[in-house]
Backbone as ProteinMPNN parsed JSONL, in Angstrom:
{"seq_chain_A": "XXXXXXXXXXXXXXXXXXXXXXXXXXXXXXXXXXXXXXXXXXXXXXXXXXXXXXXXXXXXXXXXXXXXXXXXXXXXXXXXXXXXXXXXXXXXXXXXXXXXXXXXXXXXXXXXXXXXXXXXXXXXXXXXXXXXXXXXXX", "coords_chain_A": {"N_chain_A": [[-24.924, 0.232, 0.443], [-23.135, 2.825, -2.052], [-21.402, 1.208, -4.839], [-18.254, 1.39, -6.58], [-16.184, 1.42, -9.011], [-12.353, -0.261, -8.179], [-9.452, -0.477, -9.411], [-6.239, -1.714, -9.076], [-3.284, -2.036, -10.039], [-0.04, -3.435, -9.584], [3.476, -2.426, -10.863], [3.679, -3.965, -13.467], [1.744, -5.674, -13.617], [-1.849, -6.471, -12.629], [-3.177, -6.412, -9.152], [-5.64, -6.06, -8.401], [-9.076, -5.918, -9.915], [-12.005, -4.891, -9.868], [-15.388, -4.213, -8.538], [-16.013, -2.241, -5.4], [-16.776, -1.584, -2.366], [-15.542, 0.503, -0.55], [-12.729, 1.774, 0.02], [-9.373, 2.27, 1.712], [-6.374, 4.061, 1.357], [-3.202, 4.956, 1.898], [-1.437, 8.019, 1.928], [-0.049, 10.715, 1.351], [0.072, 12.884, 3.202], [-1.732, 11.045, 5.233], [-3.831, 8.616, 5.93], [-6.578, 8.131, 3.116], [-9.822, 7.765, 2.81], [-11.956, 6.496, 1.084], [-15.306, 6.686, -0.672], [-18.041, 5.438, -3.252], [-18.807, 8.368, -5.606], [-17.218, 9.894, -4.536], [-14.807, 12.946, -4.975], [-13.128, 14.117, -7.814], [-9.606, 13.53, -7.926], [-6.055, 13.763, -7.249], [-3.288, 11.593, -6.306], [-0.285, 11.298, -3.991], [0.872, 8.735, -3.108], [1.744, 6.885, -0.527], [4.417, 4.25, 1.122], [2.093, 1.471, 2.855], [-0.526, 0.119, 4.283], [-2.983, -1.037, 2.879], [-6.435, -1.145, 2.473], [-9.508, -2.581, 2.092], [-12.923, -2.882, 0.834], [-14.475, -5.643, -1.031], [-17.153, -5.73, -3.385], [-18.412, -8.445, -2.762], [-17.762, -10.722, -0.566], [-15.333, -10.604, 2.153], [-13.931, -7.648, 4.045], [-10.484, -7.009, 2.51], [-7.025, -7.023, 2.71], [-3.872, -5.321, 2.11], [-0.295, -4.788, 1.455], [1.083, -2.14, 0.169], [3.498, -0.307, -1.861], [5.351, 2.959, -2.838], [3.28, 4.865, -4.99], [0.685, 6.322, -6.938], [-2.5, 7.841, -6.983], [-5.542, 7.846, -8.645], [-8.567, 9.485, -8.821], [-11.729, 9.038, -10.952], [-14.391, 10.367, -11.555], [-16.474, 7.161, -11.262], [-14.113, 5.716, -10.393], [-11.274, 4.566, -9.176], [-8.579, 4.393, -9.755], [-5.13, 3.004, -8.663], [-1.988, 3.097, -8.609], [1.115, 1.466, -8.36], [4.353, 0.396, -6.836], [4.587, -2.466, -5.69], [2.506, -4.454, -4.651], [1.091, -6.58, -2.278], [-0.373, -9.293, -0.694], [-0.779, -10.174, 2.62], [-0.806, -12.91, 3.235], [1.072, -13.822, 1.406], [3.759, -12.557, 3.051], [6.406, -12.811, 3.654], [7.307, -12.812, 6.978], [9.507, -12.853, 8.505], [11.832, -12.239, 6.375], [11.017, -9.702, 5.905], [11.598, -8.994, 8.057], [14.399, -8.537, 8.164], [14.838, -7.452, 6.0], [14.248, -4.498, 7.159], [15.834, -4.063, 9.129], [18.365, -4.19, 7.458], [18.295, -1.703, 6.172], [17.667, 0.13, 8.212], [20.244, 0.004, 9.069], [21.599, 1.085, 6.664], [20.714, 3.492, 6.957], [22.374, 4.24, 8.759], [24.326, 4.51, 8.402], [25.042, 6.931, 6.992], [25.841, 7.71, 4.301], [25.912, 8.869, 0.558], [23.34, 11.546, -0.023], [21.462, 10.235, -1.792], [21.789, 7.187, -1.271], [20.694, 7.425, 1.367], [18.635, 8.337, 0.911], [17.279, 6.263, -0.403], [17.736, 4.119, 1.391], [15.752, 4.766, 3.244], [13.705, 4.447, 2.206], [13.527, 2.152, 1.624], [13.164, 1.103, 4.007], [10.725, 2.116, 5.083], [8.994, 0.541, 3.416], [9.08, -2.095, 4.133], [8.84, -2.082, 6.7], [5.938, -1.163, 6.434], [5.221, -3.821, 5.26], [5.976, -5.31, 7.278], [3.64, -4.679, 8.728], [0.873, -5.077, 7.799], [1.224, -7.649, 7.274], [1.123, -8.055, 10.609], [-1.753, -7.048, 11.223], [-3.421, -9.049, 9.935], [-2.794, -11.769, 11.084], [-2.073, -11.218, 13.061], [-0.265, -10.366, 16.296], [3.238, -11.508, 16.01]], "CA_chain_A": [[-23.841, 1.134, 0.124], [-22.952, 2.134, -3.386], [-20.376, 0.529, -5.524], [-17.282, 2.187, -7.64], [-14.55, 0.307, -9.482], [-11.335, 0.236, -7.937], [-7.833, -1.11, -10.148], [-4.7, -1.854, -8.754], [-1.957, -1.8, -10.43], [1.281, -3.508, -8.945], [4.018, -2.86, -11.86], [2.983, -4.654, -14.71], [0.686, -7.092, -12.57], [-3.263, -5.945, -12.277], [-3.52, -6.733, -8.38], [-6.999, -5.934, -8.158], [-9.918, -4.921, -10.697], [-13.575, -4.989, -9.422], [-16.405, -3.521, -7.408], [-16.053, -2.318, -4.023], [-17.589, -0.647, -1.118], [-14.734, 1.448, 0.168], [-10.936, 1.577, -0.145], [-8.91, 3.344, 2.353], [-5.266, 4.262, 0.694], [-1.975, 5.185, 2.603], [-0.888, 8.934, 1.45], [1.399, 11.645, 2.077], [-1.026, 13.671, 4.318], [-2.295, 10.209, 6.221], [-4.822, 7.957, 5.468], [-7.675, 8.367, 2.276], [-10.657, 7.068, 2.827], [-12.828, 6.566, -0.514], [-16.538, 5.816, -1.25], [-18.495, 6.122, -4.492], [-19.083, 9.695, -5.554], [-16.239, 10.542, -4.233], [-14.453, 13.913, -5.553], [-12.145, 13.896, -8.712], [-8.46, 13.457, -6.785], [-4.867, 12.428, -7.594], [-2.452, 11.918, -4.077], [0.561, 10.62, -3.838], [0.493, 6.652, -2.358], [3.189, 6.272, 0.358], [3.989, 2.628, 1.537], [1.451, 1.452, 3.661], [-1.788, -0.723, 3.848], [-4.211, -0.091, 1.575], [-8.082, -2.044, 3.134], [-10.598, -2.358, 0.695], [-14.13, -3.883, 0.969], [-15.207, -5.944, -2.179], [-18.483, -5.872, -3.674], [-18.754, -9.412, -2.256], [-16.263, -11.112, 0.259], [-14.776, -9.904, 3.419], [-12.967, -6.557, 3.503], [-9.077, -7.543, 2.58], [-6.069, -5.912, 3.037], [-2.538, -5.174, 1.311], [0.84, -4.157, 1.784], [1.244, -1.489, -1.128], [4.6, 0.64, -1.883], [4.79, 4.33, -3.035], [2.418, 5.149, -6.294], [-0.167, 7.376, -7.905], [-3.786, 7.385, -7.383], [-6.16, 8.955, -9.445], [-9.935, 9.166, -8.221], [-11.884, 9.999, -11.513], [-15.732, 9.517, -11.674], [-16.908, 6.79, -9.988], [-13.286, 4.604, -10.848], [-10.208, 4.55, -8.434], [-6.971, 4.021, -10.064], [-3.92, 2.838, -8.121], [-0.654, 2.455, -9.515], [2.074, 1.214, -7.195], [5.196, -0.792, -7.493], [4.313, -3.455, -5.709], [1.28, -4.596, -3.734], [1.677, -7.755, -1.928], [-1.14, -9.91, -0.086], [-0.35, -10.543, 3.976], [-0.407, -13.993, 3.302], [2.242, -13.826, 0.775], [4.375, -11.87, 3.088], [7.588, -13.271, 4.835], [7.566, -12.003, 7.963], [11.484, -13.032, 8.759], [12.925, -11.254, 5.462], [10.704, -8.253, 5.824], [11.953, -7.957, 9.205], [15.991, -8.78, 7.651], [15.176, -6.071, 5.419], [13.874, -4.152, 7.557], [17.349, -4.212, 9.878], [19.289, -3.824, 7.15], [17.492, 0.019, 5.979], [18.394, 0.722, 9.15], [22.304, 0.341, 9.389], [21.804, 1.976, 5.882], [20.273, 4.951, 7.488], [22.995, 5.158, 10.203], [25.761, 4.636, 7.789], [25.082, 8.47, 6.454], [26.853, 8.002, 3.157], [25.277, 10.024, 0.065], [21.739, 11.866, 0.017], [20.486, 9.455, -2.956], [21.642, 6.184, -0.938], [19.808, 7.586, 2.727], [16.589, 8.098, 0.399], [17.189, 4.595, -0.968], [17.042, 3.279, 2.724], [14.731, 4.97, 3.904], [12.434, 3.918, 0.906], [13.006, 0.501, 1.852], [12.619, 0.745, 5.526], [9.126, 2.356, 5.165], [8.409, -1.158, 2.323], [9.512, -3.081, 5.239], [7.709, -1.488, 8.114], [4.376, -1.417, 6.067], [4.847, -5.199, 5.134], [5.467, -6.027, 8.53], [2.396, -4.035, 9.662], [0.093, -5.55, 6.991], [1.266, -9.114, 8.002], [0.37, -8.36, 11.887], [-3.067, -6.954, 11.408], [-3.616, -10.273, 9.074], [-2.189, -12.701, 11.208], [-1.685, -10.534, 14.902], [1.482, -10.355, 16.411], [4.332, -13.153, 15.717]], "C_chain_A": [[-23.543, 1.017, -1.374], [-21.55, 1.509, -3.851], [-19.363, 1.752, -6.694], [-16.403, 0.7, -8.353], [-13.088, 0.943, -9.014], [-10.204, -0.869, -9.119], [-6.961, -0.784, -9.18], [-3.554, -2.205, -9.049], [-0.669, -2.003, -9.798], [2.564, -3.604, -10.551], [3.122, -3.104, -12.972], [1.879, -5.822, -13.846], [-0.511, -5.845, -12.238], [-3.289, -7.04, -10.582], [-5.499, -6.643, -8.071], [-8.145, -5.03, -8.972], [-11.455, -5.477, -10.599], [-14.407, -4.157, -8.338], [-16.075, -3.314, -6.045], [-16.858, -1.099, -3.432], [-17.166, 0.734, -1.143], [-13.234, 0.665, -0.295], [-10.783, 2.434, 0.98], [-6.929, 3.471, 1.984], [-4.339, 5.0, 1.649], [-1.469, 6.796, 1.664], [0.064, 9.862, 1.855], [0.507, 12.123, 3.511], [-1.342, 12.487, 5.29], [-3.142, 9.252, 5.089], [-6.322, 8.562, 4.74], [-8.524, 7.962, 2.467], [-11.993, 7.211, 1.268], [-13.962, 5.859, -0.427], [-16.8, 6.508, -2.422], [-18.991, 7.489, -4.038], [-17.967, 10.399, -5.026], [-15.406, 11.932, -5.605], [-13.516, 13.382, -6.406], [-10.777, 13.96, -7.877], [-7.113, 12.714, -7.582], [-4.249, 12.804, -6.656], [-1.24, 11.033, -4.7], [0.201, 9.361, -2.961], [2.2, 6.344, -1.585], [2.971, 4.586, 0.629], [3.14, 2.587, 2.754], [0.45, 0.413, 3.768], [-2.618, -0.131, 3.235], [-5.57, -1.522, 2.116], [-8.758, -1.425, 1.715], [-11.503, -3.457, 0.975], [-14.545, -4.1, -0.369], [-16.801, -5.933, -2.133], [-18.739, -7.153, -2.671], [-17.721, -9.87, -1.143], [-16.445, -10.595, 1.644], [-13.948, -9.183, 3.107], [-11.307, -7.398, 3.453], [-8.171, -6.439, 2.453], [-4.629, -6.285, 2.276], [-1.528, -4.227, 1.519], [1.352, -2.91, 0.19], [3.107, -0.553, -0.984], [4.121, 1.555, -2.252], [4.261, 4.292, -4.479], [1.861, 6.128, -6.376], [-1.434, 6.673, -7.316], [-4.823, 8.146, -7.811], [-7.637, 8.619, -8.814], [-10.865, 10.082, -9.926], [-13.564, 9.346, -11.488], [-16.123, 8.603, -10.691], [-15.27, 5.117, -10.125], [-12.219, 5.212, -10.018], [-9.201, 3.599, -9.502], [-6.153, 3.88, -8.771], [-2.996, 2.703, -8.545], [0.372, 2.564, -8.596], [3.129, 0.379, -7.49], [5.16, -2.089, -7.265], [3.22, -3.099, -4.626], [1.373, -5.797, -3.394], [0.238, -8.066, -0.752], [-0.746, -10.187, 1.158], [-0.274, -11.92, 3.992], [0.373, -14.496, 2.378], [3.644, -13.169, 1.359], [5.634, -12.749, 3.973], [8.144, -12.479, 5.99], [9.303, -12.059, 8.34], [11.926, -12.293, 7.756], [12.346, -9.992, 5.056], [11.679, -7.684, 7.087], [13.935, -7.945, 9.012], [16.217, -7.345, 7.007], [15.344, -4.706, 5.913], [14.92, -2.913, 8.633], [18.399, -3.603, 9.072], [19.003, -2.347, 6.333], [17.966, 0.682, 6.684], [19.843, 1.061, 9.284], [22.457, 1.008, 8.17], [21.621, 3.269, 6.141], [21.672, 5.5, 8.235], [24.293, 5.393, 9.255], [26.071, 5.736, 7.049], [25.952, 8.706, 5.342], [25.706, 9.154, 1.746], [23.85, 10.41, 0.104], [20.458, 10.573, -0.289], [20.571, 7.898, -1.905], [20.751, 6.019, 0.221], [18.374, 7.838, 2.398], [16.0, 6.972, 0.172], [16.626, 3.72, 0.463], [16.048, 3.577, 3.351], [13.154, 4.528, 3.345], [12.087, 2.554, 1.56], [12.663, 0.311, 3.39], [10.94, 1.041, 5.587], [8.546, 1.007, 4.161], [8.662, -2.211, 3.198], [8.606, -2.676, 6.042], [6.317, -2.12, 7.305], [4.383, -2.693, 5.264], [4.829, -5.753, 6.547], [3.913, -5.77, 9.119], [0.836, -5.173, 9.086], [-0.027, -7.206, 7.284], [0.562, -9.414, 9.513], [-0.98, -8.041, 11.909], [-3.478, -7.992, 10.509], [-4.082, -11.193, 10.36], [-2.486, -12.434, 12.936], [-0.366, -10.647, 15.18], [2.136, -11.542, 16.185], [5.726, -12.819, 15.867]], "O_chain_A": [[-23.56, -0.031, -2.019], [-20.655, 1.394, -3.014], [-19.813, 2.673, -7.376], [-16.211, -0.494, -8.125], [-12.67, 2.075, -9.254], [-10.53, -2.017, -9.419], [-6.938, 0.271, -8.546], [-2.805, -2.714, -8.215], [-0.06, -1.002, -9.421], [2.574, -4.622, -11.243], [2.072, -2.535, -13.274], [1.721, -7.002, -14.158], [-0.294, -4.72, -11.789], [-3.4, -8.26, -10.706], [-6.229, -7.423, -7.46], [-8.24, -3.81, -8.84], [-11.897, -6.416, -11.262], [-13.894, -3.543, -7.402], [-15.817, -4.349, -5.432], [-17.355, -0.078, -3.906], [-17.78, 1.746, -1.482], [-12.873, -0.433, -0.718], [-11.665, 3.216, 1.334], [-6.283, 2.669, 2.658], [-4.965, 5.836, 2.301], [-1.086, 6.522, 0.527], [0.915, 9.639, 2.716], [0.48, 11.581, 4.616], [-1.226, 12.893, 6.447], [-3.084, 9.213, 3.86], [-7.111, 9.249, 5.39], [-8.122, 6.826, 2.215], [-12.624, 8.167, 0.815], [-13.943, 4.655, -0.173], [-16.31, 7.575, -2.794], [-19.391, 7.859, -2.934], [-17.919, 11.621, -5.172], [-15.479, 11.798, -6.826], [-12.97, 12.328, -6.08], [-10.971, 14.657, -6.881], [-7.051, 11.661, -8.217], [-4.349, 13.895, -6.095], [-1.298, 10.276, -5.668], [-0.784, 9.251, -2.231], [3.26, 5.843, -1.959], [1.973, 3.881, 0.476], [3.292, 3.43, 3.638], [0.813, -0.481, 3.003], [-2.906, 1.057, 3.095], [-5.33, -2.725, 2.007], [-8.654, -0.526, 0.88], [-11.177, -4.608, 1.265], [-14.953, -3.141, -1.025], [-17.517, -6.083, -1.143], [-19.35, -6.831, -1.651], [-16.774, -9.103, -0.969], [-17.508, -10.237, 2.151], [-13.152, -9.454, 2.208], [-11.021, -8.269, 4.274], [-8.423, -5.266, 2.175], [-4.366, -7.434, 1.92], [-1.756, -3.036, 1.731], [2.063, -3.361, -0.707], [3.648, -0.339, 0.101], [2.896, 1.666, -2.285], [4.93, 3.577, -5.225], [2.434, 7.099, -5.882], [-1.57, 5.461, -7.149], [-4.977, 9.229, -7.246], [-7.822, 7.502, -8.331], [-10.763, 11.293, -10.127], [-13.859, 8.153, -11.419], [-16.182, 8.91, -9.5], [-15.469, 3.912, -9.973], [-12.166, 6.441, -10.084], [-9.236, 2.412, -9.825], [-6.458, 4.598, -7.819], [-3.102, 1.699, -9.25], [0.579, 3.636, -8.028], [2.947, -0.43, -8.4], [5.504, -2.92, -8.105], [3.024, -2.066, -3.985], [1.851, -6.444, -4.326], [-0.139, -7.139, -0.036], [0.243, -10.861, 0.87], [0.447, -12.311, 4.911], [0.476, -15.722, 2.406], [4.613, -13.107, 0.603], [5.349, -13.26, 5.056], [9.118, -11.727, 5.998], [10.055, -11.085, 8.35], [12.626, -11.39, 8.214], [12.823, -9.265, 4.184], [12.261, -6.606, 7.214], [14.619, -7.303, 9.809], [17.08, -6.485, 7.183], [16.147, -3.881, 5.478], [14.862, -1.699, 8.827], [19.197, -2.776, 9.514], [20.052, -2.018, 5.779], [18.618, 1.681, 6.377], [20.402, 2.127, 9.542], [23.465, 1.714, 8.2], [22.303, 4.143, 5.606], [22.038, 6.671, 8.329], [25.099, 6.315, 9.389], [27.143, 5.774, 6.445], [26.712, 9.674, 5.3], [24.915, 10.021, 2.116], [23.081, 9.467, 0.289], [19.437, 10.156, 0.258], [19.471, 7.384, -1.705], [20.098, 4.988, 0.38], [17.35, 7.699, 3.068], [14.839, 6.605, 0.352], [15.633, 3.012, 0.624], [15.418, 2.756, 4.019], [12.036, 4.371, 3.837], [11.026, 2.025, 1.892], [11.942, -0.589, 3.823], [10.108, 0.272, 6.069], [7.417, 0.616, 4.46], [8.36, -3.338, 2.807], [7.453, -3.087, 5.914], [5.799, -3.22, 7.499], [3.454, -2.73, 4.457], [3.937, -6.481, 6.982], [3.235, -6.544, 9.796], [0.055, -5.798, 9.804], [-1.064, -7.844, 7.466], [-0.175, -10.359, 9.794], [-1.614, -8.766, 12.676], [-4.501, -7.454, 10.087], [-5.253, -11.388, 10.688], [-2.956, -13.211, 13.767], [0.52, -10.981, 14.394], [1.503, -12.598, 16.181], [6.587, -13.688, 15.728]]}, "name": "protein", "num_of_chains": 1, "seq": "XXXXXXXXXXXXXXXXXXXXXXXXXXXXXXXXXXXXXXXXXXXXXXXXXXXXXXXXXXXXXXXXXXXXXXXXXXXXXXXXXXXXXXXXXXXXXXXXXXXXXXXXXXXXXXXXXXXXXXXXXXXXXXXXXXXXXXXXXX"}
């Protein structure tokens, strides 16, 4: 299979810059799936997991938030706010956060604050998710 370069971009932090197989990226529409040659492309990046097979290794996986991704040539950009490893993830204060998104949701105060929670409930959800296909349920 051939090879592209993917970057990842969490913030100011390079999460990931090297060779891979495949990526598959979290978007508005659903899930991206990317090999080399792939078409020129920029998508929106909802929170979600983002899989990716390195050149070498075993495929690994990541909890990403919402970003940008550009597909140009044979180079995948990502740019996201954060990207977080499943074995960096705290399953107890994702799922705290997780809880408390929620009573923000129900508490229906202005537009901007029910976007705010809902932001973070989907950065919650897709850390928990990213932790159980790691790990399995807990």
């Amino acid at each position: 299979m051939e090879l592209f370069r993917l970057r990842v971009l969490a913030s100011d932090v390079s999460f990931f810059d090297g060779l891979c197989r495949s990526v598959t990226v979290p978007c508005v529409d659903g899930e991206l799936g990317i090999l080399a040659h792939h078409s020129n492309l920029i998508a929106a990046v909802v929170p979600g997991e983002l899989r990716f097979q390195p050149e070498e290794g075993a495929p690994r996986t990541a909890a990403v938030s919402s970003g940008l991704l550009k597909i140009e040539g044979d180079e995948v950009l990502l740019l996201v706010d954060t990207a977080e490893r499943p074995e960096d993830i705290d399953a107890n204060r994702a799922r705290r956060a997780a809880d408390a998104a929620r009573e923000a949701i129900l508490q229906k105060r202005s537009i901007q604050e029910y976007r705010s929670a809902q932001a973070d409930l989907a950065r919650a959800v897709s850390r928990l998710r990213a932790k159980e296909h790691w790990h399995g349920p807990r």
